[in-house]
C-alpha positions as CSV (number, residue, x, y, z in Angstrom):
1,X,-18.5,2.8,-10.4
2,X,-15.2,1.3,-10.5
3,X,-12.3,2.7,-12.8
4,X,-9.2,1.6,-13.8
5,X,-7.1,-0.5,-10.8
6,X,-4.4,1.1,-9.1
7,X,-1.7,-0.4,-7.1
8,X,-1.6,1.0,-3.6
9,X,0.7,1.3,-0.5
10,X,-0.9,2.4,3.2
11,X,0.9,2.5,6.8
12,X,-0.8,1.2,9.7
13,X,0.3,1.0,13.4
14,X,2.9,-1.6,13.6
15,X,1.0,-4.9,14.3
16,X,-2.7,-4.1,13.2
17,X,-1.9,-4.4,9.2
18,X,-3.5,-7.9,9.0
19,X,-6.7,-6.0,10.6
20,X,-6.4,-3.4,7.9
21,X,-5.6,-5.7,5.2
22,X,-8.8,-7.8,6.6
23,X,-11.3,-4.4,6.2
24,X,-9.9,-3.5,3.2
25,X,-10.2,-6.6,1.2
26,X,-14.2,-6.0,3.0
27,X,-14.8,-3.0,1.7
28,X,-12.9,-2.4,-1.5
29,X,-13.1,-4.0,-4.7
30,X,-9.3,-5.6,-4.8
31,X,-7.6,-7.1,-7.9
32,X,-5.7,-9.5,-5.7
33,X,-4.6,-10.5,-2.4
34,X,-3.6,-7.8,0.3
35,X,0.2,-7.9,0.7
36,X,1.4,-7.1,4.2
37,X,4.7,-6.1,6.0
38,X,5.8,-4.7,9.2
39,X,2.8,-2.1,9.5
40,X,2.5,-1.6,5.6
41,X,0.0,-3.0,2.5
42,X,0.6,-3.0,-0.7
43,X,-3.1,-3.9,-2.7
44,X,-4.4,-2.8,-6.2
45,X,-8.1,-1.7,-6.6
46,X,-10.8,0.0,-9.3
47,X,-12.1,1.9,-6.9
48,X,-11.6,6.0,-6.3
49,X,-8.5,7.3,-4.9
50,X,-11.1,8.7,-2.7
51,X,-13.0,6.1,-1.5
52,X,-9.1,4.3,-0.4
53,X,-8.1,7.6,1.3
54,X,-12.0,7.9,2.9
55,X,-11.4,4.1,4.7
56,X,-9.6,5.3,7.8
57,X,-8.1,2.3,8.4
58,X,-4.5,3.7,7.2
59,X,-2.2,5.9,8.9
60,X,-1.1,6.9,5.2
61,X,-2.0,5.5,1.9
62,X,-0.3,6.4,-1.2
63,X,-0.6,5.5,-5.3
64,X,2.6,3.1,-5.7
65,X,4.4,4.1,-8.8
66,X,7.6,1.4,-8.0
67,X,8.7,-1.0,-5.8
68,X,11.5,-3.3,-4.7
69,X,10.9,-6.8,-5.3
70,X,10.8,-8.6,-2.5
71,X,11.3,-5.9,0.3
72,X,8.1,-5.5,2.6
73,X,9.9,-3.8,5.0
74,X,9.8,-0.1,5.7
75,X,13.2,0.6,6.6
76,X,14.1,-1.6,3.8
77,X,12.5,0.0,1.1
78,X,14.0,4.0,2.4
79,X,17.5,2.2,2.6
80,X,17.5,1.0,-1.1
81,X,15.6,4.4,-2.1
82,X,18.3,6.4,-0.6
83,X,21.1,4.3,-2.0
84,X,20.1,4.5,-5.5
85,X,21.6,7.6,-7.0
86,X,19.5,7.2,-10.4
87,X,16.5,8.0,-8.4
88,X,17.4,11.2,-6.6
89,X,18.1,13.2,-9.6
């Protein structure tokens, strides 16, 4: 049964995230397109937490809470983290 959607971001091996992005919009029930980077996806499903994390297509997946518009970088993303005081207190 599918739930509420919830935006998601997952690591893959550099070069195989169009392969993972590929499965995923398979398997899972997305709300839109699979966005892909440099070895990451960003997507938003209904289904479980548990069924994303049971796919074992992703190094690491995790529930996205923010983002950066416009950075689908890795590196990127740690860089503007770490420079934004606001965040790390």
């Amino acid at each position: 049964m599918a739930g509420k959607p919830c935006r998601y971001f997952a690591t893959v091996i550099s070069g195989l995230q169009d392969y993972a992005a590929q499965y995923a919009a398979e398997v899972l029930h997305l709300e839109e397109p699979v966005e892909t980077g440099d070895g990451i996806l960003f997507f938003q499903t209904s289904d479980s937490p548990a069924t994303v994390a049971s796919l074992g297509c992703f190094s690491n997946v995790f529930g996205l809470i923010g983002r950066y518009p416009g950075e689908t970088n890795l590196n990127s993303i740690v860089e503007a983290v770490a420079s934004n005081a606001s965040l790390r207190n």
